[in-house]
N, C-alpha and C positions, 0 to 999 in steps of 0.2 A: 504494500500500500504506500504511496508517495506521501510525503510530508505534507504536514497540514497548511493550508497555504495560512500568511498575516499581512493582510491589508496594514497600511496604517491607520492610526486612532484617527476616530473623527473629532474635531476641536470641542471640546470640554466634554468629551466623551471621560467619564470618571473613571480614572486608570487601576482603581482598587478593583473593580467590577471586573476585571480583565486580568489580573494577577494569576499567572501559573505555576508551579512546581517546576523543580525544577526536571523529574523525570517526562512532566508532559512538554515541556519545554522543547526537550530535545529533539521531537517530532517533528517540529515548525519550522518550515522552510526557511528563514531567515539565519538559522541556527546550521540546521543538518546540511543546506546545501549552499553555506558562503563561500566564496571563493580567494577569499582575501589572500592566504598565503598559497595558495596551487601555485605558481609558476615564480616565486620569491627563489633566489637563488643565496649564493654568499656572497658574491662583491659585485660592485656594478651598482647602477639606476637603480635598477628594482632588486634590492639587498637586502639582506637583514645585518650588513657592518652601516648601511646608509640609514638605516630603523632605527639602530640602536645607536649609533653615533658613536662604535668602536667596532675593532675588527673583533669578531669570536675566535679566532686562531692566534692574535696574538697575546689576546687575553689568557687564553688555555695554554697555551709553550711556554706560558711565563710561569704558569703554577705547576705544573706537574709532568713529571716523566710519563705517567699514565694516567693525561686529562677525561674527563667526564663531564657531557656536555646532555642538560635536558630539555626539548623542545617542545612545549608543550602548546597544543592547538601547529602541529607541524606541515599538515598540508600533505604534499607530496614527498616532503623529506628531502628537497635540492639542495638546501643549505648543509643539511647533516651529511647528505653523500660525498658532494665537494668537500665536508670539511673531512672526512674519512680518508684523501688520495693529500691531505697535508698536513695530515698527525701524527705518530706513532701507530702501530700496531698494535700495542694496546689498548688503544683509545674505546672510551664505552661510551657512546650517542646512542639516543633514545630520543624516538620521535614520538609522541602520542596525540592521536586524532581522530575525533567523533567519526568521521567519513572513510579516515585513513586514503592512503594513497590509491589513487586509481591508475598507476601507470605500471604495468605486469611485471618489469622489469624487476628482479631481486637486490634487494640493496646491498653494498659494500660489507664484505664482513668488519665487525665493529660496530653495523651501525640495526636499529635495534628497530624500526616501524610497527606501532602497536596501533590498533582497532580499537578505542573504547574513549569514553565520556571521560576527560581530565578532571570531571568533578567526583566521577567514581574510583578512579587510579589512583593506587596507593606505587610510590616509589620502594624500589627493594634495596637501596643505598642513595648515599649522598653525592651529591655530585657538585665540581668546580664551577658551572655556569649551569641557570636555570634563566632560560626565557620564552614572554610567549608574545610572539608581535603580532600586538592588534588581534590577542585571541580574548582576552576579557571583552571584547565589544560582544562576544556573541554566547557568555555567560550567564544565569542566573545571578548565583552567588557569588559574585566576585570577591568578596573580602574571605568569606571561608579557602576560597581557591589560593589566594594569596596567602594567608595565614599557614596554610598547607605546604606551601611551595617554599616561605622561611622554616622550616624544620627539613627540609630537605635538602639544605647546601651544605657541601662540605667546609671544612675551617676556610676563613675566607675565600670563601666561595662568595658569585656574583649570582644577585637576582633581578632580571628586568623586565619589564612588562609595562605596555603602554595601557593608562588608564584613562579614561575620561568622566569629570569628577561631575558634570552634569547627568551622570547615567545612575546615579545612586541617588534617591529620590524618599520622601517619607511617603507613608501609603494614603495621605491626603493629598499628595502630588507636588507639596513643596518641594524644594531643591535640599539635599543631606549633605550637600558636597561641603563646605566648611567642617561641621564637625567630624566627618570621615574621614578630612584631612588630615585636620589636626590632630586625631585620634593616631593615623597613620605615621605622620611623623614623632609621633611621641614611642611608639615603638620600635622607631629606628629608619626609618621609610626615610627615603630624599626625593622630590618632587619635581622633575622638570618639566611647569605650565608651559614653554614655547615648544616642548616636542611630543608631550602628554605621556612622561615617561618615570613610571616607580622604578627604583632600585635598589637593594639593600645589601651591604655586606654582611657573611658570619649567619652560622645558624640561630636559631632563637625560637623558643616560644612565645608565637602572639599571641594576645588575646583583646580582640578588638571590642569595646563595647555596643554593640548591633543583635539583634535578632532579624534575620530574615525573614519577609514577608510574602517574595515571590519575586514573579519577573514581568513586565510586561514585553513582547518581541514585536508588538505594533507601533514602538514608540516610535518608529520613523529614523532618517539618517542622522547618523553623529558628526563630529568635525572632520570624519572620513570621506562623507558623502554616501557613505555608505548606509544599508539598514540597518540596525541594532537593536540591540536590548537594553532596558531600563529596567535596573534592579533596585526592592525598596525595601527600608529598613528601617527598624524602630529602636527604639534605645533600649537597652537589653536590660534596666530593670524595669519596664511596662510591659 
C-alpha cells in the first residue's frame, strides 16, 4: 500500500487536531518518500562537507586509526561509500534509512546500509562522527532523536545535524523554538542560526525538559523549500 499522501494544513486549520504518532507518521509521504539526501555525495555542490561546513574525512583521520562514522537518515549511502575508498580498512560506517537505499549495487565492505526508522534504531557502539543532514526535517521526535544520538558518540566524538527551530511548536500552535533552545544549549548543544546546524562534542546524557505531543507532516515547506514536519511539545512537568 503506498504512503498516505499530506496535503498541507489549511490556514488556521488547528494543528492539534492533526497530531500523529510517530509510528503513523512514518507512512506519510512526506516522510517515507523525501528525497532530500538520494543523490548527496561527499564533496562537491551537493555534499554533505558543503552541509556540514567540514570535511567528514578529515575530521575522522584526525581521531582515529579505526574511524566510525554514523549517518543517520542516509539516503542512498554516497557519502558513506566514497568515504569507505578514503579510510582505513577498518573503518565502521553505518548508514540508517527509513527507505534505505534503492540503488542494487552492494556497498563497500566497511560500510554498513540498514533499512529501519532512526527513531527505532538502537546503535551497537559508539562512534567518532554522528550526522544527519537535513534528516530531522522529516522526524516526529526530534529532540528524543537527538538526545539518543548524544549517548552514542565516542570520546570526543562529533554530533551534527541540521535543525530548524520553527519546526518545534506547542500543541496550541505557538512557536517552542526559544525555550528548546535554550534548553538545548544548556546541555551542551552549539547552535549555528545562519546554516540551521546543532552540534555537540563528547558523549553525554540529555535530558531535555519536553514531553512529546506528536507531529504534524502537513505543516508545509521549511527554510529548505522543502515539505516537512512540525513537531510539538509541552513542558515535561504538564
Amino acid at each position: 500500500m503506498p504512503p498516505a499522501a499530506t496535503p498541507p494544513r489549511a490556514a488556521g486549520e488547528k494543528a492539534a487536531l492533526r497530531l500523529l504518532p510517530d509510528e503513523a507518521l512514518q507512512s506519510c509521504t512526506v516522510v517515507a518518500n523525501n528525497t532530500m539526501n538520494r543523490e548527496r555525495g561527499l564533496h562537491g555542490v551537493n555534499s554533505y562537507a558543503r552541509e556540514l561546513g567540514f570535511d567528514p574525512i578529515a575530521h575522522l583521520s584526525a581521531r582515529s586509526a579505526s574511524p566510525s562514522w554514523l549517518d543517520l537518515c542516509s539516503g542512498e549511502g554516497r557519502a558513506l561509500r566514497a568515504a569507505a575508498a578514503r579510510l582505513p580498512a577498518t573503518a565502521v560506517l553505518t548508514g540508517v534509512d527509513l527507505v534505505g537505499p534503492l540503488d542494487p549495487a552492494p556497498p563497500p565492505p566497511g560500510v554498513e546500509l540498514i533499512t529501519a526508522s532512526v527513531t527505532d534504531w538502537e546503535a551497537p557502539r559508539a562512534y567518532d562522527l554522528i550526522t544527519c543532514v537535513h534528516g530531522l526535517h522529516y522526524l516526529g521526535d526530534q529532540l528524543r532523536m537527538l538526545t539518543r544520538a548524544a549517548s552514542w558518540l565516542a570520546p570526543d566524538g562529533l554530533l551534527a545535524a541540521h535543525f530548524d527551530p520553527d519546526s518545534v511548536r506547542r500543541p496550541d500552535g505557538s512557536p517552542a523554538s526559544r525555550p528548546v533552545l535554550a534548553a538545548l544549549r544548556t546541555a551542551g548543544f552549539t547552535y549555528d542560526a545562519r546554516h540551521h546546524r546543532l552540534t555537540l562534542r563528547g558523549p553525554r546524557l540529555v535530558r531535555l525538559p519536553f514531553r512529546y505531543a506528536g507531529a504534524d507532516p502537513a505543516a508545509g515547506p521549511n527554510y529548505t523549500g522543502q515539505p516537512a514536519v512540525a513537531s510539538y511539545y509541552t513542558a515535561a512537568d504538564h
